[in-house]
C-alpha positions in Angstrom: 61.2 -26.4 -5.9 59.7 -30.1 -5.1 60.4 -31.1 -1.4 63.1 -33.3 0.2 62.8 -36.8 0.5 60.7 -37.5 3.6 59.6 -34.0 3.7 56.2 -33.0 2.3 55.0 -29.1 2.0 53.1 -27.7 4.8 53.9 -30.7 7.4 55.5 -30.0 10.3 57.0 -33.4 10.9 55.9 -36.7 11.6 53.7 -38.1 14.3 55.1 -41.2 15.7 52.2 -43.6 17.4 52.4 -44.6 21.0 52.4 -48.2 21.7 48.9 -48.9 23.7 49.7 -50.7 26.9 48.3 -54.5 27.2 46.0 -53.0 29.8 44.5 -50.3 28.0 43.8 -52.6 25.1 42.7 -55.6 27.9 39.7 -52.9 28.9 38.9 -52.3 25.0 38.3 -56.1 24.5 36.3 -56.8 27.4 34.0 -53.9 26.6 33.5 -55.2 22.9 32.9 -58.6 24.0 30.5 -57.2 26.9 28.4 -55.4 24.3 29.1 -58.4 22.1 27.6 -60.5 23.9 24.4 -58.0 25.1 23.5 -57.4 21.2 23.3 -61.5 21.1 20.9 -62.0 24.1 18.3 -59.3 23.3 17.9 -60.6 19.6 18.1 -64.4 20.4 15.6 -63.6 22.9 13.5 -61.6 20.9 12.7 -64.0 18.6 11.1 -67.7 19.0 10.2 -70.4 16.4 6.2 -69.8 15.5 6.1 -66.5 16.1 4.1 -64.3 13.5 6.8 -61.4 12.4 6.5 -58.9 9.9 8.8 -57.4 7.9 10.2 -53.7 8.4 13.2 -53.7 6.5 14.3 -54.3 3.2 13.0 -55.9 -0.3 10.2 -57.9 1.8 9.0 -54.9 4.1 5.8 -54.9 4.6 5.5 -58.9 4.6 4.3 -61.1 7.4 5.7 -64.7 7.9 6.2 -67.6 11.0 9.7 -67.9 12.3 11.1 -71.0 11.5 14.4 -70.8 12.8 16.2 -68.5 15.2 20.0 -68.7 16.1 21.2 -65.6 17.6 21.0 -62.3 15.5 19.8 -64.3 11.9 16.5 -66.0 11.8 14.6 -67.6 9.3 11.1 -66.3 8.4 8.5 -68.0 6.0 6.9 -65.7 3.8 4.4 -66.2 0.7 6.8 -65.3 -2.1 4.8 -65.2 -5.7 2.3 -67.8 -3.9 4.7 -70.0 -2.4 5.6 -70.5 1.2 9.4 -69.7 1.4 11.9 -70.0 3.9 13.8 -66.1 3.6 17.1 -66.1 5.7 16.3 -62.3 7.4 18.8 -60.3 10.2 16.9 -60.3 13.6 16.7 -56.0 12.9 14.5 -56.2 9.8 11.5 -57.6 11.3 9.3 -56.7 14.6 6.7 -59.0 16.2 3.2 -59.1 14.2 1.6 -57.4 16.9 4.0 -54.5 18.1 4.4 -53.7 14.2 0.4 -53.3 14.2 0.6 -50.7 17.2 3.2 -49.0 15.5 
């Protein structure tokens, strides 16, 4: 025979959430900002206009370029695409600096 409304077969009953106190959630934010805000540095400072980067990630891997532009985690890299210098938009995480990607 089907169940009840509000009753499903082999459930116990309901779970009812606990509100999170403004506190608790206080400690969550600052943590995500804190790591936030680490992730930012270490790529913005990895990274400087004119360096020589190659590629370790995605459809370009393998590719070497000069940074043109680097804001935060997203830098641009130019790369000779079918002969032609092209500025490729790239994530800081898909490329290494020419030189640690050759001792790799």
């Amino acid at each position: 025979r089907p169940p009840r409304s509000g009753q499903m077969q082999g459930t116990r009953g309901f779970v009812l959430p606990l509100p999170v106190t403004e506190e608790k959630m206080a400690h969550v934010r600052s943590l995500t900002k804190q790591q936030v805000a680490d992730a930012v540095e270490e790529f913005s400072s990895q990274f400087a206009v004119g360096d020589t980067v190659e590629v370790t990630k995605g459809p370009f891997k393998g590719m070497r370029g000069n940074v043109s532009d680097a804001a935060g985690e997203d830098i641009t890299v130019l790369l000779a695409v079918m002969g032609v210098e092209t500025p490729v938009p790239l994530h800081a995480s898909q490329c290494a600096k020419a030189e640690e990607a050759a001792e790799a």
